[in-house]
C-alpha positions in Angstrom: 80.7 50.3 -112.8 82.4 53.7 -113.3 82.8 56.8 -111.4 84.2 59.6 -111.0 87.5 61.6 -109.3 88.8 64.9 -109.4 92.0 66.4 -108.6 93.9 69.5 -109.0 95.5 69.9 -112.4 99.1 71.5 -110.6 99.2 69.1 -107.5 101.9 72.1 -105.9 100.7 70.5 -102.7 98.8 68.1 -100.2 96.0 70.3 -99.9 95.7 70.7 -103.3 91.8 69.8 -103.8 91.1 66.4 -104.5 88.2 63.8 -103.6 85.3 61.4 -105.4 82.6 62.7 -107.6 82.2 65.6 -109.0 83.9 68.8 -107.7 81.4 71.7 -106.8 83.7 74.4 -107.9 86.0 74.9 -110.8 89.2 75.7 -109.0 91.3 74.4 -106.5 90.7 75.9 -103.3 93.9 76.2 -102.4 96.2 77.2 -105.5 93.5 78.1 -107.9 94.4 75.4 -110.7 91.4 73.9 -112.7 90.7 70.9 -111.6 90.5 67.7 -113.9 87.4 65.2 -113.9 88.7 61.7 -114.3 86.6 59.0 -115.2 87.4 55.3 -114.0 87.0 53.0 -110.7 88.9 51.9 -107.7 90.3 48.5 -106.9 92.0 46.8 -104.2 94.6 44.3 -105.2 97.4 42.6 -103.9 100.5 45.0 -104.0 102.9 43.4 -106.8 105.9 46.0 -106.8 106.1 46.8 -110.2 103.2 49.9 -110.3 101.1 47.5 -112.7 97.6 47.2 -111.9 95.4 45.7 -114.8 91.7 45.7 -113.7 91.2 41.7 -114.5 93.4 40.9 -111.4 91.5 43.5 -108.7 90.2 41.3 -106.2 87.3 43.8 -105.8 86.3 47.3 -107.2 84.7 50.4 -105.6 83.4 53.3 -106.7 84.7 55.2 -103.3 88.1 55.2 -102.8 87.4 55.7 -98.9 85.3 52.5 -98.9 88.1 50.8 -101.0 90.2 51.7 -98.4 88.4 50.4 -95.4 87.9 47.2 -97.4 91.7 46.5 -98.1 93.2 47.6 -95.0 92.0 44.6 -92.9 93.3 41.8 -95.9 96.7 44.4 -96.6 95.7 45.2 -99.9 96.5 48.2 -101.7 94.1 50.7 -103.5 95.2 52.0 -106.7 92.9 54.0 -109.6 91.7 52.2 -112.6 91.0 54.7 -115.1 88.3 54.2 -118.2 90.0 53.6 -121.0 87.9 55.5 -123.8 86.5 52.8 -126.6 
């Protein structure tokens, strides 16, 4: 199951653009920056402290990183990116 996220390439802010999917335009809206298309999935896993999140121990994965969050926040679990890694 993989999707898709994009972001702004400069991140100068929070309202940098950002979100699920594809974007529909090819600049951020609010600095101008191309924006990158990642390619990967969301999973919710138990936070461990150390910033390493290897997809085998997600205790669920999403393709919606709002629906990721609504499923974690009632079992305080943590929603981190798992990008594709390219075979």
């Amino acid at each position: 199951m993989t999707t898709t996220r994009y972001r702004c390439s400069s991140q100068l802010s929070t309202f940098c653009s950002r979100g699920d999917g594809h974007p529909t335009r090819k600049s951020c809206k609010y600095c101008g920056s191309v924006l990158v298309v990642q390619y990967g999935t969301w999973g919710a896993y138990e936070w461990t402290g150390n910033g390493r999140y290897p997809e085998a121990d997600a205790r669920r994965t999403f393709t919606s990183e709002k629906v990721a969050g609504r499923w974690a926040a009632p079992r305080e679990l943590v929603v981190r990116w798992i990008p594709e890694i390219p075979r």
